[in-house]
C-alpha positions in Angstrom: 108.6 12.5 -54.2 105.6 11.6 -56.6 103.3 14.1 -58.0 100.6 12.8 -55.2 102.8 13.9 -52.7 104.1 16.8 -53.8 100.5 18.4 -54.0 99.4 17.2 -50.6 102.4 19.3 -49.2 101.8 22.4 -51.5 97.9 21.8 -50.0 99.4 22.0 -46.6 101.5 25.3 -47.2 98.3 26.8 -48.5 96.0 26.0 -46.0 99.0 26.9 -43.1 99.5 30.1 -45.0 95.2 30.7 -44.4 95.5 30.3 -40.6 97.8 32.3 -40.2 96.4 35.2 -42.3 92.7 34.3 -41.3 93.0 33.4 -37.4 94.1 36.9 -36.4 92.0 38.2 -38.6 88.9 36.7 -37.0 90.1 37.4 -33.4 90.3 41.1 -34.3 87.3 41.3 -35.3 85.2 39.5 -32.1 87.9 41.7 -30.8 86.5 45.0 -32.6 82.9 43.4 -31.7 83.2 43.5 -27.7 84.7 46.7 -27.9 82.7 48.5 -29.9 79.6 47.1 -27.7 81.2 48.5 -25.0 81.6 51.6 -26.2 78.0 51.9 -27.3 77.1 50.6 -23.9 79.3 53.7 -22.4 78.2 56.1 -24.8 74.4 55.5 -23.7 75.1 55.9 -19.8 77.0 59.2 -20.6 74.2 60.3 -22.6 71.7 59.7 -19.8 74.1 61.4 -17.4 73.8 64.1 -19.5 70.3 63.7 -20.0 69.5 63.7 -16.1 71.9 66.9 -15.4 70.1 69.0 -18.0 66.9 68.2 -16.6 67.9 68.7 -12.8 69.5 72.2 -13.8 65.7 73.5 -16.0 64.4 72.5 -12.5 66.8 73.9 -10.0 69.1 76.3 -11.8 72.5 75.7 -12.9 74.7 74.6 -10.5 76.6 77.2 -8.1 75.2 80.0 -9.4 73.0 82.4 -7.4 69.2 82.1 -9.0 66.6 85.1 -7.8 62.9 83.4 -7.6 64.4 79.7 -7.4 61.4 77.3 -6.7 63.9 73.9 -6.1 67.2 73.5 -5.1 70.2 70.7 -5.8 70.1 67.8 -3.2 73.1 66.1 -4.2 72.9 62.3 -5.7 71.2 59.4 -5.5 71.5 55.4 -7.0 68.9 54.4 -9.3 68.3 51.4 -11.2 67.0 51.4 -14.9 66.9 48.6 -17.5 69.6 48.9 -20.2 70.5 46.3 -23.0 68.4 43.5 -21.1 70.1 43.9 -17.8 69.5 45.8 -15.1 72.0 48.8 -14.6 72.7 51.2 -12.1 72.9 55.0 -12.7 74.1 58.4 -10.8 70.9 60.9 -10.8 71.0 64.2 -9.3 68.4 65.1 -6.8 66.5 67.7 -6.9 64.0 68.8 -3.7 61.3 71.9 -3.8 61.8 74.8 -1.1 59.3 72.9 1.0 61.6 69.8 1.2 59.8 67.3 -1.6 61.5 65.5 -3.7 61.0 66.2 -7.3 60.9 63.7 -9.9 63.2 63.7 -12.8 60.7 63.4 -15.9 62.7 61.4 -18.4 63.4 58.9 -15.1 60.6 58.3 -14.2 59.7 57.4 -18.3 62.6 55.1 -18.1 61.5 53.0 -15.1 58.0 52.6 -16.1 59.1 51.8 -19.7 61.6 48.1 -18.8 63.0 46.7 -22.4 64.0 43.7 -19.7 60.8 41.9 -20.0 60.7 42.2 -24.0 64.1 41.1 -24.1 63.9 37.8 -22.1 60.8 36.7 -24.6 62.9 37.8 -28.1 65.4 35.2 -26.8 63.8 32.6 -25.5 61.9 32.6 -28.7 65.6 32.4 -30.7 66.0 29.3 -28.6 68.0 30.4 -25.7 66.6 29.1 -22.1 66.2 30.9 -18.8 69.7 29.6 -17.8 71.8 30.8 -20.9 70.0 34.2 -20.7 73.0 36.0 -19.0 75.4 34.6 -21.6 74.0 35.4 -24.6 74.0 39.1 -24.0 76.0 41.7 -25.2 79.1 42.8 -23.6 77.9 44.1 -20.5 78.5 47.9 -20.0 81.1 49.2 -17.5 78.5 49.5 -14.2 77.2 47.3 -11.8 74.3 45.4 -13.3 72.2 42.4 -12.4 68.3 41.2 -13.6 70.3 38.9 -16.2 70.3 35.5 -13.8 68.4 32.9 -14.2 65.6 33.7 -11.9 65.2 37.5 -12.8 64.9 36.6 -16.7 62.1 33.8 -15.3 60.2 35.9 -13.3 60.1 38.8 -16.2 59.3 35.8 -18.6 56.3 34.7 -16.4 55.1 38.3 -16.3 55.1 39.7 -19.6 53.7 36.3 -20.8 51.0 35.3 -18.0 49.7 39.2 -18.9 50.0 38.7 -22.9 48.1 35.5 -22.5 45.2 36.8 -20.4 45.2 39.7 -22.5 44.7 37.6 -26.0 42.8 34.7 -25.1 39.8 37.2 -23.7 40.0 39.5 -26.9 36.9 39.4 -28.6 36.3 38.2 -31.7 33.4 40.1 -33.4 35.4 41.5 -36.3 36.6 38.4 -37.4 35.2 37.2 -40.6 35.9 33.4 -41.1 35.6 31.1 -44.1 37.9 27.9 -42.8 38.6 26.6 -39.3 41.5 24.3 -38.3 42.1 22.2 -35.5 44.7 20.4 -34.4 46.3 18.9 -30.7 50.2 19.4 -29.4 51.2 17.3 -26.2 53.9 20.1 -23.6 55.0 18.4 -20.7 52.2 15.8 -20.1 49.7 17.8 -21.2 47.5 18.2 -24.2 47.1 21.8 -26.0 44.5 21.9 -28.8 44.7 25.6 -31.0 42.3 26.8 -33.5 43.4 28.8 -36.5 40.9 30.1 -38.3 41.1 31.3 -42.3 39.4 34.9 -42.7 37.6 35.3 -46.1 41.0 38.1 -47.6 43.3 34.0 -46.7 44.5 35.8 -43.3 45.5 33.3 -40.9 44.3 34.2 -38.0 45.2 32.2 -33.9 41.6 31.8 -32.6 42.5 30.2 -29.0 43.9 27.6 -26.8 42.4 25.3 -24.7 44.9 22.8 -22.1 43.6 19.2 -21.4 44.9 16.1 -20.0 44.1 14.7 -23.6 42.7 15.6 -26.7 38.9 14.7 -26.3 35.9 15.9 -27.4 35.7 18.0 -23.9 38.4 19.9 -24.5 37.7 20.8 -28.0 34.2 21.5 -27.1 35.2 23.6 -24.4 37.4 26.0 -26.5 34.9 26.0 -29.5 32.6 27.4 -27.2 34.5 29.7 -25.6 35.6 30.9 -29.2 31.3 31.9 -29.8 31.4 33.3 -26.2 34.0 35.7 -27.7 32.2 36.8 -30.4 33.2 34.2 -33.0 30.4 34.7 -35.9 29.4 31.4 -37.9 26.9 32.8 -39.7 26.8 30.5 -42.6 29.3 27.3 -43.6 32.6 26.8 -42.9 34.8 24.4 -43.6 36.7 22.4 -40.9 40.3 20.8 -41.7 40.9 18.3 -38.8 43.4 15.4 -38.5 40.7 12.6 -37.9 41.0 13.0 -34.2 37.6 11.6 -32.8 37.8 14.2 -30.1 37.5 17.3 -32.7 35.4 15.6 -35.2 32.9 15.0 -32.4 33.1 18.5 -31.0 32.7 20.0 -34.3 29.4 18.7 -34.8 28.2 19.6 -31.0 29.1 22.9 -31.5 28.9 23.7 -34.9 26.5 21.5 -35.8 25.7 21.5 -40.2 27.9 24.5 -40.4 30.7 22.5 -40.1 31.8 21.2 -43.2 34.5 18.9 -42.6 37.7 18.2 -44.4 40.1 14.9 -43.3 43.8 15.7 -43.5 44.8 13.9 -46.7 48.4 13.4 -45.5 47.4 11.8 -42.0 44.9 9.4 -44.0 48.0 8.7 -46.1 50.6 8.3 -43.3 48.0 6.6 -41.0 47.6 3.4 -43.9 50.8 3.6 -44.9 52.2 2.6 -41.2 49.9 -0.4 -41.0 51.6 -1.8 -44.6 54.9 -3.3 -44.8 57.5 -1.6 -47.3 56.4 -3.3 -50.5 53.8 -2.3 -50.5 53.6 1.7 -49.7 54.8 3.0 -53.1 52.0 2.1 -54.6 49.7 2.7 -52.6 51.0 5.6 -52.2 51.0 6.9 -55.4 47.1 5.4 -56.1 46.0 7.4 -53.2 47.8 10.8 -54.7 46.5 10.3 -57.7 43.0 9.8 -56.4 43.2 12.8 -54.3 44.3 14.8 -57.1 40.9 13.9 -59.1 39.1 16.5 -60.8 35.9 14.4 -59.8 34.8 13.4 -56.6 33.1 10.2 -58.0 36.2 9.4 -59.3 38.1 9.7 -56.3 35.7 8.1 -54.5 35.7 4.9 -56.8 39.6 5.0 -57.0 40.2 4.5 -53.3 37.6 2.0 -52.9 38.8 -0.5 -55.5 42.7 0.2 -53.5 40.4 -1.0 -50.4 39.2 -4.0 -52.0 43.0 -4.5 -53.4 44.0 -4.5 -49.7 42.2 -7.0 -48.3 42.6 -9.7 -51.1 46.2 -9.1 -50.0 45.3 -9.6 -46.4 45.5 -6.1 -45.4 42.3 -5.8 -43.8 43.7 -3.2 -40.8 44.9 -1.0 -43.3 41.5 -1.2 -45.9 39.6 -0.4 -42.8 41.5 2.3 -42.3 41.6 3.3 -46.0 37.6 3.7 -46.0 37.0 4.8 -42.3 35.9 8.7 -43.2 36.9 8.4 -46.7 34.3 10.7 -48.3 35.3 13.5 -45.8 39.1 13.2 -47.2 37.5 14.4 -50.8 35.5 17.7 -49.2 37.8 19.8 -51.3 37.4 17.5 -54.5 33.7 17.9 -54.2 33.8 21.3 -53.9 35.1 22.0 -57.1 37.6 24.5 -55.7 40.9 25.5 -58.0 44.1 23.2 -57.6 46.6 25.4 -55.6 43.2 26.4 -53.0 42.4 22.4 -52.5 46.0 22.1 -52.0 46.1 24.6 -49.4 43.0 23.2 -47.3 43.6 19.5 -48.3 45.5 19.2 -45.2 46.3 20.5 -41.6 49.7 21.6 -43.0 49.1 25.6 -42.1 48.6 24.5 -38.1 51.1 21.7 -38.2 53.5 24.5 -39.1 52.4 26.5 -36.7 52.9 23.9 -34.0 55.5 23.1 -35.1 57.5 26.5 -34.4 55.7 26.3 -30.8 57.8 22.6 -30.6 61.0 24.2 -31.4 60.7 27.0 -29.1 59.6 25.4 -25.9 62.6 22.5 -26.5 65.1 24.3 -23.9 62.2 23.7 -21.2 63.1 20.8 -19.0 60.5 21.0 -16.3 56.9 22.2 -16.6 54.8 24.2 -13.9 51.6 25.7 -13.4 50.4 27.3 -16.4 54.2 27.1 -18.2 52.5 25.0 -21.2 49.7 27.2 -21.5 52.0 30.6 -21.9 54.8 29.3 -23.5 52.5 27.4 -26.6 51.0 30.8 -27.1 54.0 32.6 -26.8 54.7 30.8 -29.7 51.9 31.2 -31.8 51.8 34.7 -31.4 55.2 35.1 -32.5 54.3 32.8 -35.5 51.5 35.1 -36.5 53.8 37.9 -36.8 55.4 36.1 -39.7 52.8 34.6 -41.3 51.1 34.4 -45.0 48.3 35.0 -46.4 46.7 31.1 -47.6 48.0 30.1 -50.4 45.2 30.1 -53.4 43.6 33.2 -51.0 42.2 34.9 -54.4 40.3 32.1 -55.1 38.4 32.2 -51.5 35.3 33.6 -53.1 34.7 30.0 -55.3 35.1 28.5 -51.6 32.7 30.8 -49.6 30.1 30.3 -53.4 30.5 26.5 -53.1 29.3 26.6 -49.6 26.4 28.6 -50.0 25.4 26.3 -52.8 25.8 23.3 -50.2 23.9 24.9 -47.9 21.2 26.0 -51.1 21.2 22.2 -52.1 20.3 20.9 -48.6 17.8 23.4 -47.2 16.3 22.3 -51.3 16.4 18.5 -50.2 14.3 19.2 -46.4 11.6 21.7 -48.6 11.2 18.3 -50.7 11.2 15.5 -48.0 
């Protein structure tokens, strides 16, 4: 046998000699895993027996025993239903009834019903990715008592619930307090339907979900609509702001309805790339490429500006008038940042739609389990999202250097109201 050979067996003995050390070890411990979960699961009913006894005998007395004065009596046992790792279980409560025959309420019970984990539980894993349908399976060993609430349909109509409130709830909060400096736009399309979101940039780089507003497309109606219902809430513009869109004509459009000259508007940079970059054919993009990077990353707006023209004029003496036109259609408005002389990592950060398309981009991967869409569905499962995005989020990057943004406006604002005193 050659040396070849003789290693591939010796491989083979190791990797047999693995299994068999390794597979029971791994089945022990999923093993381990169920049963301690059940364990835990009949340690907690035990202690709310427990819990439930103590409080029926400081009402009534201990059981058997003669009481002189007693103002309630035992009443034997009743079923109740309480939720209890994400299901619904059922427990054994003692009764308790006053001398004049009313029942009496067991305190830590009645907390129990009123306060239902069930609800919570059904939106923490949806938003890991598990759907209405797998709900029931991806819970824990269930204790040893009758449950139910862990189908389909009761972790859909807790779902509904606790987001249809949550949504109501957060797209009427007001928004007085909220001091902004930047405003992004941006469109998702859920089930046949178009959801535009505004995240606005507070002047500490907080990233802050604004609202939602659902459309058949994304037009200047429905991006009117929610910037107006974002002042209705208290939004305050009191000075300029700047604007980071994709190039959508719908929000461009609605930004200067609403906002009018307080919107200062910046173009996504990487959508201006992307969308002249699809209309070349591969020869062609890496350099392109690279002259539009370079112009972007200019220290000079001039510059910039005279950079990407001359890469239009290269375009179309090589016959690529589509993507020239597109090259110079809002051109200026890509180099907002540039102009505003603001510090490399900050013109980085608000260069581009990046911190919405992120956030939009979790809202994607959560609502991918949903097959069919209803009603509202789009509406509460995008915010859904979002919300549970914001609890993760950073501060923008470049935030310290906000205060050379919020200076460079004011100085806009300075230069113009300078140029209408002189005409």
């Amino acid at each position: 046998m050659g040396r070849k050979a003789e290693r591939g067996v010796v491989g083979q003995g190791v990797l047999e000699g693995l299994r068999r050390v390794l597979v029971p070890l791994v089945a022990g411990a999923a093993e381990t895993k169920r049963g301690l979960l059940q364990w835990v699961h009949a340690q907690g009913l035990e202690a709310l027996d427990e819990l439930f006894r103590d409080e029926a005998a400081a009402l009534a007395g201990a059981k058997g025993k003669h009481q002189q004065g007693r103002t309630h009596h035992h009443w034997g046992f009743a079923e109740a239903e309480l939720a209890f790792g994400g299901r619904r279980v059922r427990v054994k409560r003692p009764r308790v009834r006053e001398r004049d025959g009313r029942e009496a309420p067991l305190p830590s019970l009645e907390a129990f019903r009123h306060e239902d984990p069930l609800a919570e539980r059904v939106v923490t894993q949806l938003l890991l990715g598990v759907s209405t349908r797998g709900y029931g399976r991806s819970l824990e060993s269930p204790p040893p008592r009758p449950t139910r609430g862990a189908s389909k349909s009761a972790a859909s109509r807790r779902l509904v619930a606790a987001t249809r409130g949550k949504l109501a709830a957060e797209l009427a909060r007001r928004l007085d307090e909220v001091e902004l400096i930047g405003l992004l736009l941006d469109g998702i399309e859920i089930g046949e339907r178009t959801l535009v979101a505004a995240l606005g940039i507070a002047v500490g780089g907080e990233k802050v979900p604004l609202g939602l507003w659902q459309g058949s497309t994304e037009n200047a109606t429905v991006c009117t609509a929610l910037l107006q219902d974002l002042l209705e809430r208290g939004l305050r513009i009191d000075a300029k702001i700047l604007c980071v869109v994709d190039g959508g004509k719908g929000l461009r459009k609605a930004l200067g309805q609403v906002l009018g000259d307080d919107a200062v508007i910046q173009r996504c940079q990487v959508h201006k790339l992307r969308n002249v970059l699809d209309q070349l054919p591969e020869a062609q993009r890496t350099y392109v490429r690279r002259t539009m990077q370079e112009a972007y990353r200019s220290e000079r707006s001039d510059l910039a500006r005279k950079r990407l023209l001359a890469l239009a004029a290269w375009l179309v003496r090589q016959g690529e008038d589509q993507a020239a036109a597109s090259l110079r259609e809002g051109l200026d408005e890509t180099l907002t940042v540039v102009k505003l002389k603001l510090p490399k990592t900050l013109r980085r950060s608000l260069a581009t739609t990046n911190a919405i398309e992120n956030l939009l981009g979790h809202v994607r991967r959560v609502t991918r389990n949903v097959k069919r869409w209803k009603g509202d569905m789009a509406r509460r499962w995008t915010w859904l999202a979002i919300t549970d995005a914001h609890s993760r989020f950073r501060r923008l990057k470049g935030y310290r250097d906000l205060p050379l943004l919020r200076s460079a406006l004011d100085a806009l604002t300075a230069h113009i109201d300078g140029a209408e005193k002189a005409a």
